[in-house]
N, C-alpha and C positions, 0 to 999 in steps of 0.2 A: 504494500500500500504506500501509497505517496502520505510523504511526511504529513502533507498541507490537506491530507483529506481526515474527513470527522465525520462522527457519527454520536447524535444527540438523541436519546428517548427520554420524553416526558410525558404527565397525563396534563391536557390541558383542557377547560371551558370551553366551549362555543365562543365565551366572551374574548377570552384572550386569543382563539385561532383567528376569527375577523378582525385582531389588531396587526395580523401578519401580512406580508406582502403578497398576497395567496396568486397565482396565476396560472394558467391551463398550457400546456406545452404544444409546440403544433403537431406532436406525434401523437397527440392521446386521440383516441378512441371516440365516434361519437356520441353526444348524449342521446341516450336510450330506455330511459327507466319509463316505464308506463306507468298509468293510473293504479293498479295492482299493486307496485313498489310503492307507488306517493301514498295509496291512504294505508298501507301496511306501516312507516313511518310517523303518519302524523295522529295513527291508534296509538304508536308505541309513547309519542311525545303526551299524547290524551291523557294516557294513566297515570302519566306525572301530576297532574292539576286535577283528577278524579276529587271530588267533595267527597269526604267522611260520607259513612253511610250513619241512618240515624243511630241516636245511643252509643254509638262506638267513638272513642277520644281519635281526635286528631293526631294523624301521624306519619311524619316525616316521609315520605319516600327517596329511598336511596338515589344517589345521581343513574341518568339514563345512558349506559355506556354503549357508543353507539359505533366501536371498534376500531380499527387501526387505520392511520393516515400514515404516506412515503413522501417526504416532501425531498424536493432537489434543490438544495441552495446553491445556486448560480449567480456570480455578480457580472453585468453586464460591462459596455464599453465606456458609461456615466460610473461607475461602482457602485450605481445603486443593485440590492440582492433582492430579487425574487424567487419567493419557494414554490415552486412548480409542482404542481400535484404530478405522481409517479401511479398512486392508489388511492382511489376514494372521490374521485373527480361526477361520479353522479351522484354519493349521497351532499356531498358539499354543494353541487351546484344548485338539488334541491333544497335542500337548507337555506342557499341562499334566494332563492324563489319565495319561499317561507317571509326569510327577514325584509327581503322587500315588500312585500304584501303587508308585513308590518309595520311597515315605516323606519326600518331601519337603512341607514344609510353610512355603514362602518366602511373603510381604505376596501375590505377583501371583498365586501359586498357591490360597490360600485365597481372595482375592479373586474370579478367576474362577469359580473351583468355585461360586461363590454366584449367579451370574449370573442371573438368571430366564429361561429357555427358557417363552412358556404354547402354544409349539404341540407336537406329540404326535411330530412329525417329529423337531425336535432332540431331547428327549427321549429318544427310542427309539434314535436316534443315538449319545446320548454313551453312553446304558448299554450298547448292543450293540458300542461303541468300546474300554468302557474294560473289556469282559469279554474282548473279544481280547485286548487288550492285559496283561491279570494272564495269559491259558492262553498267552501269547507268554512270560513272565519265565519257567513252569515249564518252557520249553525249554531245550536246552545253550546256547546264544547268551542268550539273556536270561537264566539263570540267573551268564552272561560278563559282562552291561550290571550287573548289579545291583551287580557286587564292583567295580564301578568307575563309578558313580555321580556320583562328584566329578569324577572326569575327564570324565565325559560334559558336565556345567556349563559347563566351560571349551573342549571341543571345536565345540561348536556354536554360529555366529556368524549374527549377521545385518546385514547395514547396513540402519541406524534413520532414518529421517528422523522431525524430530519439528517441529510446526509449531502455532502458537496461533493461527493463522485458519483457520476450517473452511471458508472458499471453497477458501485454498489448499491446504487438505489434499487438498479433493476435485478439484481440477486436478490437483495431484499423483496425486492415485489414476487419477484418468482416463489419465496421459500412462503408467503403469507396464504393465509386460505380463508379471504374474506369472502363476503356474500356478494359483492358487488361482481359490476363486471367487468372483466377481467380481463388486460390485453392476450393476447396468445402469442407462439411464437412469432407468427407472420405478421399481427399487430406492431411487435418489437422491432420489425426489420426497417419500418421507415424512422422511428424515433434512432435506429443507431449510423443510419446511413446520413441523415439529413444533420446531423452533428459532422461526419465525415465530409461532408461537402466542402470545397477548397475555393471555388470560384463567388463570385462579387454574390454578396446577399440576395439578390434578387433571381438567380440560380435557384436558388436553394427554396425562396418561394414557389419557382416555376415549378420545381421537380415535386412539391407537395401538393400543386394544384394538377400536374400530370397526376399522381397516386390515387388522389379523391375524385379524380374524372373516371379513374378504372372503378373505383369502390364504388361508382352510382350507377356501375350499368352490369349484367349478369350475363350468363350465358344459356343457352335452352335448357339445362337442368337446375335452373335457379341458383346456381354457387355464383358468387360475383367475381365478374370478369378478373379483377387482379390477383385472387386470392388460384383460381381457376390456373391461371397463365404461369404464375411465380412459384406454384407448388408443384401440378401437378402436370402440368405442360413440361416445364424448364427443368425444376430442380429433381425430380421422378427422373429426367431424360439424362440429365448430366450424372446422376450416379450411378442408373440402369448402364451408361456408356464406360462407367468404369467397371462394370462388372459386381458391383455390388448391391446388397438387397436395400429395397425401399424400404423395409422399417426400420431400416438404421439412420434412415434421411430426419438429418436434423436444422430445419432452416435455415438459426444465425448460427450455424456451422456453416452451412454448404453457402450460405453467400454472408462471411463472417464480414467485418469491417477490415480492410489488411494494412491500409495504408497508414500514415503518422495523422495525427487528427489536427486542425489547423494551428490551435496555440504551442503545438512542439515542432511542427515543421521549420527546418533551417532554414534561411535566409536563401541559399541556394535556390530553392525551388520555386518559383514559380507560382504565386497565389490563383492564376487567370490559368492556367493550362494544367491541361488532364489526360490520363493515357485512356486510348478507346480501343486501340485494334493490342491483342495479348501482343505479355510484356517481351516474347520471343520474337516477336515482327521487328521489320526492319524498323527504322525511325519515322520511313515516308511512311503519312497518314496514320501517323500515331498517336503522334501531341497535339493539341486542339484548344484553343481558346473559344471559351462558352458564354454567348449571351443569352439574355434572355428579356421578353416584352409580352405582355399581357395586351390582347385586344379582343374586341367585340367578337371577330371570328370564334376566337381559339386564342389560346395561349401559342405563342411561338419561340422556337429557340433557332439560335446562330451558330453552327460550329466553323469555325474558321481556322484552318491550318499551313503554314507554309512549305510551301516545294520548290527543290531545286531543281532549276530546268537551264540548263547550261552554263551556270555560273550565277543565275539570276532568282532570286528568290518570290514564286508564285505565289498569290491568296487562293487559297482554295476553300469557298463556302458549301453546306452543305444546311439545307433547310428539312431535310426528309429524314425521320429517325428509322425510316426501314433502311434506308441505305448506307447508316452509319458503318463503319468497319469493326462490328462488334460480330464474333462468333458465339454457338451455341454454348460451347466446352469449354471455353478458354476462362482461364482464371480471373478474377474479380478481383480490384484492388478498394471497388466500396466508393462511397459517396454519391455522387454525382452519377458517377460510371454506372454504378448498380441499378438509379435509376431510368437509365439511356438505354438499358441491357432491356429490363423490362419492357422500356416504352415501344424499343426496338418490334418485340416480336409477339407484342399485345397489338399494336399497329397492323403487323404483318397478317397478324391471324383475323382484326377486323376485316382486313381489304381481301381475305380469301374466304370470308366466312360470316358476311354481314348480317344475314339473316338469323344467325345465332346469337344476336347482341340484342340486346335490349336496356333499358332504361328500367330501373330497379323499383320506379313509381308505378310505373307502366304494368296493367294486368289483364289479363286476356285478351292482348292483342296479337291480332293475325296478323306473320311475317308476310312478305312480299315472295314468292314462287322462288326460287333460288334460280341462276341463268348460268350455272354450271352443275357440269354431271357431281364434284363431289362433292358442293352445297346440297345438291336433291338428297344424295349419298344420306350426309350430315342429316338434314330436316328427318330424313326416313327413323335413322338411328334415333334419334330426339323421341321420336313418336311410342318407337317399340320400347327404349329404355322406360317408362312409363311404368310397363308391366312386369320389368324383369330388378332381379334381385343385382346386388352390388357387383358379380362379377362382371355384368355386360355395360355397368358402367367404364369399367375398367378397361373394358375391350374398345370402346370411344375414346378414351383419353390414351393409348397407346397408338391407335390406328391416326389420331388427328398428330398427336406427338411425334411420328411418322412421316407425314404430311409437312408439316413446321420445320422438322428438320432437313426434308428435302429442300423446300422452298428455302431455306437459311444457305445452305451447300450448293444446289445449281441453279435455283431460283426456275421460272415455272417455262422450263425448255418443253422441246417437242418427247418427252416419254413422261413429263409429270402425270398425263391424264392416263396414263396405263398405268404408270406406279399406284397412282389413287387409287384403281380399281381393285388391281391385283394385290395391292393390299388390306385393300377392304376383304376381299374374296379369302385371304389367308389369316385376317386374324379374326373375323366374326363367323369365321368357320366353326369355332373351336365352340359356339354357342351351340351349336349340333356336335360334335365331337366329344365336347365333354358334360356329360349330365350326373350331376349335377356342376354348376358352372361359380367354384366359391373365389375371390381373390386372390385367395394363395394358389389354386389351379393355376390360374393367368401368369400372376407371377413367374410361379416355376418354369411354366413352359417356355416365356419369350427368355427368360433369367439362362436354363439349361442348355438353350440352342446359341446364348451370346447375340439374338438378335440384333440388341441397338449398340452392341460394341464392332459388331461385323457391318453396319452400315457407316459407322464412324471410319471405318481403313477403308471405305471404297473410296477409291479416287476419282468417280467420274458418276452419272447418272446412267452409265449403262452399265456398269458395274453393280449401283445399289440396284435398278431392275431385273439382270441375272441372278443376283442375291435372293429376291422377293421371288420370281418366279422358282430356284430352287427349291427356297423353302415350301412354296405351294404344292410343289410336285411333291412334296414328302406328306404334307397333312392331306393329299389325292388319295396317296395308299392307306394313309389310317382310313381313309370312311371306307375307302374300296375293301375292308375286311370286314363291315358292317354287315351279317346274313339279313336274310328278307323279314326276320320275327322282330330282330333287335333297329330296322330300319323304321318298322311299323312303330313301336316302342316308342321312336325316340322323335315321333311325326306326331305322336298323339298327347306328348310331355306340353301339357297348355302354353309354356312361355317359349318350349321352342315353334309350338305350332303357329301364334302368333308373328315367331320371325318369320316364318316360310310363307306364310300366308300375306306377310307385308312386302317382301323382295321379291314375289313369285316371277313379276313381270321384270325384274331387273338380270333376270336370267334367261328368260323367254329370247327365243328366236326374234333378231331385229328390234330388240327392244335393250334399253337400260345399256349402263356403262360395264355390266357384265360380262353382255350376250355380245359386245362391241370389242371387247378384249377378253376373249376367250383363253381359257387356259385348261391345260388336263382338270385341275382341283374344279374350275366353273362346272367342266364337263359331267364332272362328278355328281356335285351337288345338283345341279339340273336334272339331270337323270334318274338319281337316285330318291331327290328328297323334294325338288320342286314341281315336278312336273304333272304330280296327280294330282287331278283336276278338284281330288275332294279339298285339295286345299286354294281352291284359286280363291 
């Protein structure tokens, strides 16, 4: 531990935490507590002020301890310190909802209330929070809290931990097991990158307003696009590529912080420049100066790097984060990067797969027809996962994982639309193939064949298509030992019969991106399992 870091636990009042400089961090979480949390809370403050019942003597009730707070002492560029909430960031802000409806108007109270919310979730939160909370005072009980206000200050306690290094905070946070809610790993990933940020403050806004653009839109299975793309796209892919198992995948491991953080960084380096393309590439298109500007459009960034071109030193601008020189595998040194990485191939995956995006407010709306074979592909999957259990989730997020990773490697040449297929055709095979169909099946099987490490050494995209076509010719011969009892079987299993019955035409003669790129495995499957009409 650094000499100059501390750690202080006290139990403090209500009264004495709103004498603090309290503030919300831009990594935290957004507010989320519904009406269920708020009148659970302000029952428990109720029975503090409950009246004696008759004949019984009046009597004290104990302070209402209402659990642990992680604060981050941070002193800014003024030296003035702010304790940034780590843990406890919705019971506080309802409290402070509370004390505004009270008339209280202490430093952390008007502080909070200023807080910036830009997604529409906290928003509608605090206003549908804090209007309970005013038709709660014109009851008999709150009209009981309000004449006794100051006592409520002093009644309500919390033990404070309060700590100037934000590792230990968030080890602290991690070891607590309060009732709130709670960041997660993937939560943790932007509070430690957006400290890691090296470039002009305004970077570092952009890269948070990139983050909360991804958290308000989801994907057809309702997971939200960023959590969707940086878990189970990316960090699934890059340790599947090293040959290792997903449940050992631990987020801020696998995209840890690696770089020196800005107040240790020497003098040497460079506060405006940032490495994009891994640290093994040449120098060209490596180092990059980043700006960045907020407009009505969209947010926009600048990367700008210079090239030697015969003794003369180029600008070389780049406005498109697909085209950044970021790879899938390549090592992460954090910050900024980490964010570019992301934006990179959540970008990619919207422009190959729009119809799967949505807006997280947005509810039963119909997508637009997709106007590619492996969008239609995507919608079909969407459809069928509906009725099927976690493994055929799993067979979507490798097949697409697939997909992402071609377009990263050759970007969408004349064999993408056979790879799509033929990949499709080879891994939602295994939805017939293996019944019952659990995530550690999936697992093992792409895990024991080295799939996504054997597309990583191909050097070209007729390489990874040979690869895919191989491996289909091998999962042709498992069904081709399928007898005519265990075929029936496995045609009348409801969630497989459902898939066969939704792709039937995607293998049909002249039809579908199947029956267009044909393979022994399609030949199969057609034959074998789609083609009886009792399941058209």
């Amino acid at each position: 531990m650094n000499g100059a870091d501390s750690v202080t636990v006290a139990t403090q009042t209500l009264d004495e935490l709103i004498q603090r400089p309290l503030a919300i961090p831009e990594y935290q979480r957004r507010y989320c507590w519904g009406p269920d949390q708020v009148a659970l809370l302000l029952a428990d403050i109720e029975q503090q002020f409950k009246p004696a019942e008759a004949g019984k003597p009046d009597a004290t009730p104990a302070p209402l301890f209402l659990g642990t707070l992680i604060l981050h002492q941070e002193t800014d560029e003024t030296t003035a310190t702010k304790d940034y909430l780590v843990d406890g960031q919705q019971r506080c802000l309802t409290l402070v909802l509370l004390l505004h409806a009270l008339g209280q108007s202490e430093p952390a109270v008007e502080n909070l209330l200023q807080a910036q919310f830009t997604d529409s979730q906290s928003q509608q939160s605090l206003a549908a929070n804090f209007a309970h909370i005013k038709r709660y005072l014109s009851t008999e009980p709150g009209i009981r809290l309000q004449a006794c206000k100051q006592e409520l200050l002093k009644k309500l306690q919390f033990v404070v931990i309060s700590i100037t290094s934000i590792d230990q905070a968030f080890a602290f946070f991690d070891s607590q097991n309060t009732s709130g809610k709670r960041l997660s790993d993937f939560d943790l990933l932007k509070a430690r990158h957006l400290r890691a940020v090296v470039s002009d403050d305004s970077v570092g806004i952009g890269c948070s307003h990139l983050w909360e653009a991804y958290e308000q839109q989801k994907v057809g299975n309702g997971q939200r696009l960023a959590y969707f793309l940086t878990e189970q796209i990316l960090a699934r892919t890059r340790i599947r590529q090293r040959g290792k198992k997903v449940d050992d995948l631990l987020l801020v491991k696998e995209f840890a912080v690696q770089q020196l953080k800005p107040d240790l960084k020497s003098t040497v380096c460079s506060p405006k420049t940032i490495q994009l393309s891994p640290p093994t590439a040449v120098s060209f298109y490596r180092d990059w100066e980043v700006g960045y500007e907020a407009k009505d459009g969209g947010d926009a960034f600048t990367f700008t790097t210079q090239v030697n071109v015969r003794g003369q030193q180029i600008a070389v601008e780049e406005r498109n984060l697909t085209r950044l020189p970021l790879q899938l595998n390549q090592p992460l040194l954090g910050g900024e990067q980490f964010f570019f990485y992301i934006g990179k191939y959540t970008e990619l995956y919207k422009q190959y797969f729009p119809q799967d995006i949505t807006e997280c407010e947005q509810k039963n709306v119909e997508s637009a027809e997709p106007t590619t074979e492996h969008g239609r592909l995507l919608q079909l999957h969407r459809l069928v996962e509906q009725g099927q259990g976690a493994g055929y989730a799993l067979l979507i997020e490798i097949w697409l994982a697939m997909l992402v990773f071609y377009l990263d490697r050759f970007a969408e040449d004349e064999r993408f639309a056979a790879f799509a297929a033929l990949a499709d055709q080879y891994v939602f095979s295994l939805r017939i193939s293996e019944a019952p169909l659990f995530r550690s099946t999936v697992e093992n099987h792409f895990s024991e064949r080295h799939v996504f490490a054997d597309l990583l050494q191909c050097p070209s995209s007729l390489q990874a298509l040979a690869l895919i076509k191989k491996l289909s010719g091998k999962q042709a011969q498992v069904l081709e030992q399928f007898g005519p009892e265990k075929v029936i079987k496995t045609q009348k299993r409801p969630v497989i019969h459902r898939y066969i019955k939704t792709f039937k035409n995607h293998y049909s003669a002249g039809k579908g991106a199947h029956a267009e790129h044909r393979s022994a495995l399609a030949t199969v499957l057609y034959s074998t399992f789609f083609k009886d009409e009792h399941h058209a």
